[in-house]
N, C-alpha and C positions, 0 to 999 in steps of 0.2 A: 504494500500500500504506500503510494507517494505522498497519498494527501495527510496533513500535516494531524497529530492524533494529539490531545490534550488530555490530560488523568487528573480527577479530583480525588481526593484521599478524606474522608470522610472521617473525623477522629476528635468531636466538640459535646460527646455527648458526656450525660453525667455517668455512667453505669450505675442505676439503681439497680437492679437485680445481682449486682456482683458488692460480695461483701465490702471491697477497700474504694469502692466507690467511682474512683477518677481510673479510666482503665487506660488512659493515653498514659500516666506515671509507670503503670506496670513495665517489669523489666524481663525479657526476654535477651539470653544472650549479652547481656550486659549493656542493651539498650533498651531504649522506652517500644511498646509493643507495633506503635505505627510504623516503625522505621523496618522491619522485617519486610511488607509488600513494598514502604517506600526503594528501598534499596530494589525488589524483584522489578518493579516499573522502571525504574534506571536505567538496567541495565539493556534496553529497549530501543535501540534507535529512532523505530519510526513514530517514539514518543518526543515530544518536540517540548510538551510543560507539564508541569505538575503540581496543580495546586493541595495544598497541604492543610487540611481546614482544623483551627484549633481553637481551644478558647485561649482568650491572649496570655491568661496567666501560665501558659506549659510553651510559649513562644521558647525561652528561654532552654528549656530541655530539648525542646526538637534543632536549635540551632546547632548542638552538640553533636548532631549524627546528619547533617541536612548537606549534603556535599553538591558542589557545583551551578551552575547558574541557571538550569531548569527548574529547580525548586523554589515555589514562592509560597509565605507562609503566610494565611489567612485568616482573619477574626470568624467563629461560627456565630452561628445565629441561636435565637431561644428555640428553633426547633432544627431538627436533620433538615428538614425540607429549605429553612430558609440556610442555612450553612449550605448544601448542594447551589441554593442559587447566587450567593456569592461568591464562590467558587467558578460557576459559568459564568458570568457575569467578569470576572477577572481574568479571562483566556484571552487571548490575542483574536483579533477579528476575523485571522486567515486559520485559525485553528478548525477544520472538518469533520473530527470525528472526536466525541469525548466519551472517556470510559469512568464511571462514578464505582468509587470502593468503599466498603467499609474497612476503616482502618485497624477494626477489631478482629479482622479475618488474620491474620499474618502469613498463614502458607498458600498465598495465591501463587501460581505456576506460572512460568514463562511461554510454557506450553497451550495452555486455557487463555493468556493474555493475545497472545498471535492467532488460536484460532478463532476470538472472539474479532480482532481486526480482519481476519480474512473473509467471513461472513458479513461483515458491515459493507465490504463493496457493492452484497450482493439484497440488503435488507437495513431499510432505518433505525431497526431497534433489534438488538441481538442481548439476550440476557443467558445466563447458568445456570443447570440445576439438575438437583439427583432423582430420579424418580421413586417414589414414596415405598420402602421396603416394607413397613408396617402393617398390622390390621388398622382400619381407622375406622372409629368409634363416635357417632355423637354422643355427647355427655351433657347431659343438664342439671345442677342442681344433683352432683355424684351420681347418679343413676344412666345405665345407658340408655339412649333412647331408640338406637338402629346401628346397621354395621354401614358403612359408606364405600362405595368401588372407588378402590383407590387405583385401576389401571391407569387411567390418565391426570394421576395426582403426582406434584412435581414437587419437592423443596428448593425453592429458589434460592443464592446466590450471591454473590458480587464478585467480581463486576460484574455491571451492564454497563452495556454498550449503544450509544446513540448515532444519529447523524446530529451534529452538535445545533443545527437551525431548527430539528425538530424539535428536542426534547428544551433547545430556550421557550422557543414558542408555546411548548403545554405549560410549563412553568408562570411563563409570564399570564398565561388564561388565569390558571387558578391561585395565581399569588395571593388574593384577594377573600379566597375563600377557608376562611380558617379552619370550620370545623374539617372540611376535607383533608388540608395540610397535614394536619395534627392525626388526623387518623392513617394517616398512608404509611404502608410500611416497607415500600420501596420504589424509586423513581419509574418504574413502568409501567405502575398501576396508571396514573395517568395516562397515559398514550392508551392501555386496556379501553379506558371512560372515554376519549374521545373516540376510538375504533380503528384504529391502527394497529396492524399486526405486528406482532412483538414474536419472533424466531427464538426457539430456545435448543440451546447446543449443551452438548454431556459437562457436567461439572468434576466435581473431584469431590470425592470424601473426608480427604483431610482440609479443603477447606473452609473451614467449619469456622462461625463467629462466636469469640470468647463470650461468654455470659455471665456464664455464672462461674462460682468458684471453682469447680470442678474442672471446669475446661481450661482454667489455668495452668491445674498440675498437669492436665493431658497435655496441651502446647509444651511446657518443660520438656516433658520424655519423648515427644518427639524432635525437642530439640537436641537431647542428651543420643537417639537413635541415630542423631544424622551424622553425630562428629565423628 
């Protein structure tokens, strides 16, 4: 892909559901946990920026691991949704294709990064995911209330991958609409609501979003597996 690809690093949220709170402090490897996909995005050529969304107070930790002149470090917003929009919003004009992370993923693949670029030549909105190994269950109120076909149930992701005019353009529609923002739990759902096909390509198992406690120790051992 020649045309120019721009990466937002999503990494401004509070981790409520994770004991120590602030998951961007967490340390992998002897660095803070965003900097593990920052460094896999790097080393990417037909990545041209990469905006790195933080809240301002961990500026100072990410300047410690943030190497060379593609990376630019961005204030987030009070939600993911407005952090993603100043992040696009801060890309260069010529920038074509933007891929949004969450920075809570850290073993994204260089492998998943390239074939999510390859697919974008061919589709506006290209996203990842594992298709659902589970029985799945509605639940209400503890009780089951039916079994659900999970054949065409997917676990989505990140990255996803845009044409960068399109997914400004859905952004800028719903800027306005709070309750929606606040409930979205991934930038594709939009493009879903306006009726735009969104391609979805095989993920990876290990790239899994840190949560909760537990997947802390899991990221460790597989960081201790890899040396």
């Amino acid at each position: 892909m020649r045309s120019k690809v721009g990466v937002i690093i999503v990494s401004a949220g509070r981790g409520k559901r994770l004991a120590k709170g602030d998951k961007a402090v967490l340390q992998l490897e002897g660095q803070p946990l965003f900097c593990k996909s920052l460094n896999t995005f790097s080393t990417i050529k037909e990545i041209a920026e990469i905006m790195l969304v933080l809240r301002k107070s961990n500026f100072a930790l990410a300047k410690k691991c943030v190497k060379g002149e593609k990376v630019k470090l961005i204030e987030g917003g009070a939600r993911r949704a407005d952090s993603v929009l100043k992040g696009l919003l801060a890309l260069s004009e010529d920038i074509e294709y933007v891929l949004i992370h969450d920075g809570a993923r850290p073993f994204v693949t260089k492998k998943t990064i390239l074939y999510m670029l390859d697919e974008l030549k061919k589709h506006s909105a290209v996203i990842c995911g594992l298709k659902c190994p589970d029985t799945l269950k509605l639940v209400k109120k503890g009780v089951v209330k039916k079994t659900l076909d999970r054949s065409d149930v997917y676990l989505i992701q990140t990255p996803q991958g845009f044409k960068k005019k399109v997914i400004v353009s859905a952004y800028k529609k719903f800027r306005k609409r709070t309750k929606l923002l606040t409930g979205l739990t991934d930038d594709a759902q939009m493009l879903e609501i306006l009726g735009k096909k969104v391609k979805v390509i095989p993920g990876d198992l290990l790239n899994f979003k840190i949560t909760y406690s537990q997947d802390v120790k899991l990221a460790k051992i597989i960081c201790d597996e890899k040396l």
